[in-house]
N, C-alpha and C positions, 0 to 999 in steps of 0.2 A: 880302712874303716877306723874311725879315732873316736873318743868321747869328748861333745861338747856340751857346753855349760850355756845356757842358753836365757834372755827374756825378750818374748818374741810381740809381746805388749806394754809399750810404754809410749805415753804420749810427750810432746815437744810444747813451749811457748804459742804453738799455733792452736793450737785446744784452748778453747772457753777458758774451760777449769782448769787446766795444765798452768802451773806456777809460771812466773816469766824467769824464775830463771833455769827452768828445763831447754836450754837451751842447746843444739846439737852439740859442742865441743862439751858443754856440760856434762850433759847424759853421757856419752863416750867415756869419759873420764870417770865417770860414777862408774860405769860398769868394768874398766880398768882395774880400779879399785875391790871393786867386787868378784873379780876373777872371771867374769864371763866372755866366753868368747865368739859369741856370736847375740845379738841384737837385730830387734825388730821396730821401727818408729812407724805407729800406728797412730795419728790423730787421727779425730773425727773428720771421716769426709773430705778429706782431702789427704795427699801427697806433696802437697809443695816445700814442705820442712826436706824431704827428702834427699832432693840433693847435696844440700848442706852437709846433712848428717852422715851420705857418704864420703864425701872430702873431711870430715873429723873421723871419719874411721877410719880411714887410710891410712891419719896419720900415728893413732894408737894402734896401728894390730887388729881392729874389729874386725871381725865378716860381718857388714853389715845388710837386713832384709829391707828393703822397700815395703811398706804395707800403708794401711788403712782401717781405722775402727768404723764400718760402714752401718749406718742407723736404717733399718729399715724402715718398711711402710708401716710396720706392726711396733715401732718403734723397739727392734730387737738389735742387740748390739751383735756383727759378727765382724772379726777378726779376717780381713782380706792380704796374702801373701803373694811377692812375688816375685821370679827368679832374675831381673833386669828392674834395674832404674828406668830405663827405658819403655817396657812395659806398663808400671807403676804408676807413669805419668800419663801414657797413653788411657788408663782407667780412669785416671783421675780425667781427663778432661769426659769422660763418657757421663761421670758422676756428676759434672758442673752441671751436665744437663738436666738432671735429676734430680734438681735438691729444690727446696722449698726456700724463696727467698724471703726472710725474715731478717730485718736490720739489726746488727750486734747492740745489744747495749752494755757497753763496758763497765758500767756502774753496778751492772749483777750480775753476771757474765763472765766477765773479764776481758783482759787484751786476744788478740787475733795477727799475733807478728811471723813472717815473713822472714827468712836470716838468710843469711850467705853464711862462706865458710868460716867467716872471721867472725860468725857471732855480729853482724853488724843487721839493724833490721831495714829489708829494703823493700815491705811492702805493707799493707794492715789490712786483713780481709773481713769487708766491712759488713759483711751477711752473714749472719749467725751459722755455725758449723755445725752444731751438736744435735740441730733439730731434726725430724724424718724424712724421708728422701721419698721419691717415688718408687725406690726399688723394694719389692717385697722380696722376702723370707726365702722362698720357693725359687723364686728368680736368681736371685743373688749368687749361688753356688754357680750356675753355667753362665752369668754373666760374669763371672771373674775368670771364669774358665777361659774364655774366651780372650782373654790375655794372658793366656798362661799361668794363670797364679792359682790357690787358692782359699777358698773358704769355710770357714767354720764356727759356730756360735763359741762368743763369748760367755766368759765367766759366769757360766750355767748353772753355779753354786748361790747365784747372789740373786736378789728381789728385783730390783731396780736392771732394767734391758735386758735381763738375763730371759732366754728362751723358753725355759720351764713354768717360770713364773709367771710368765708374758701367756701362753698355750697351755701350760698346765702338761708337758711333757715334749718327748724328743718325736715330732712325726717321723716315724718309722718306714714311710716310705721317700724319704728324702735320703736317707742311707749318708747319715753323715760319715767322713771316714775318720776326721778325728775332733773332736769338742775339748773346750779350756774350763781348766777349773783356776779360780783366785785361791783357792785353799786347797795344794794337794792331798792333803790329811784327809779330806771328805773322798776320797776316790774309794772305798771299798763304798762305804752309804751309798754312794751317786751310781754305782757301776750294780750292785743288787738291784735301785730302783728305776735305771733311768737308762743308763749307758751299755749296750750291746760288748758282746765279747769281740768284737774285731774293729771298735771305735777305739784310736788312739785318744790318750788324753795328753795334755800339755798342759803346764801351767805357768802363767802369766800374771805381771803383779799391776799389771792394769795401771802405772806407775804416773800419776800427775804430778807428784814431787819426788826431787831427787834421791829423798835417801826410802823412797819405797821401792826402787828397781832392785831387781830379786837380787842373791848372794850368789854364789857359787853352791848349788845343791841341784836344781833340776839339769838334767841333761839327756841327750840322743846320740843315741851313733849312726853316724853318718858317712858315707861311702866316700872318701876323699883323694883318691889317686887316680894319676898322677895330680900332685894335689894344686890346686887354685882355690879364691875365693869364690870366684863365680861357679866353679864344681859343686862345692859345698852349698850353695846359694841353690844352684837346680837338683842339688840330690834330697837337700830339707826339704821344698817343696814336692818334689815325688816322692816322701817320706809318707806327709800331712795328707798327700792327696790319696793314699795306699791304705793306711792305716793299720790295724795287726794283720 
């Protein structure tokens, strides 16, 4: 059992709004910087940054997460986790099926790139990412399940996609096991009005430019022996999926 430092929400150059130069070797390097030792690249609606971003972690030290910031139908942003890049991918092509195709326009928007390991870009995904998907709220938690990974509402603290604001509270029969907050400071407020005594919380910097990916301050301990990344990788997510 070790203590890691963790930002399990940060998006890449493939996000709308995500800067171009949130690029995998980038963000890695930021988070190097920042002492964290484990990271999660979550764009909107897609995974395809993903592998990238594992070949830059390999090569600073990361343990890096496979994820996804998936937009529901209720236009709610939840935080999709998972233990294999392999898996990862396997979502993402479920989600292709599921998304609303509306063409990017880069002029308000922004770019939509595609990298390899080297930072070089080898594709541009020309249908808008960030918009609502077919997957509703309710669904989304056993459909992530269903590859293994999982799910839980975003930055619950904020207006804009956040769960609360979106519903006006946490459905209490969905039994989340753990929800993210953008502002840890707000966890006693959030946890008297909102957040159950056995829901983990996490907090993520929701990161579209580079120097918003968190510091070295939030962390989990995590079950690591005999230790690998991909241990660490399946004990997080049976961490998130458990909760207190």
């Amino acid at each position: 059992m070790s203590r890691y430092y963790y930002d399990l929400h940060i998006h890449s150059c493939l996000s709308p709004c995500g800067d171009n130069d949130n690029t995998p070797n980038n963000i890695v390097g930021m988070g190097v910087l920042n002492g964290l030792q484990v990271m999660a690249l979550t764009d909107h609606n897609t995974c395809r940054n993903c592998p990238a971003f594992f070949e830059a972690a390999k090569k600073q030290g990361i343990i890096p997460i496979p994820g996804m910031e998936l937009t529901t139908a209720e236009d709610i942003h939840m935080v999709c986790l998972f233990p294999t890049l392999e898996a990862a991918m396997d979502f993402d092509a479920e989600i292709q099926t599921r998304r609303i195709r509306i063409p990017n326009r880069t002029d308000i928007f922004g770019d939509q790139w595609v990298m390899d390991e080297n930072d070089e870009v080898i594709d541009v995904e020309p249908d808008l990412l960030s918009n609502a998907t077919t997957v509703s709220v309710d669904e989304a938690p056993g459909l992530t399940a269903q590859y293994g990974g999982v799910c839980y509402p975003a930055h619950i603290d904020r207006q804009a996609n956040g769960i609360i604001a979106t519903l006006g509270f946490l459905p209490p029969e969905m039994h989340f096991p753990t929800v993210e907050l953008h502002d840890g400071g707000k966890e006693p407020e959030y946890r008297q009005a909102h957040i159950p005594d056995t829901t983990r919380v996490v907090v993520g910097s929701d990161a579209h430019v580079l120097w918003d990916i968190r510091d070295k301050d939030a962390w989990l301990e995590i079950p690591d022996e005999p230790y690998s990344s991909a241990l660490v990788r399946e004990n997080l997510i049976a961490l998130l999926r458990r909760g207190l």
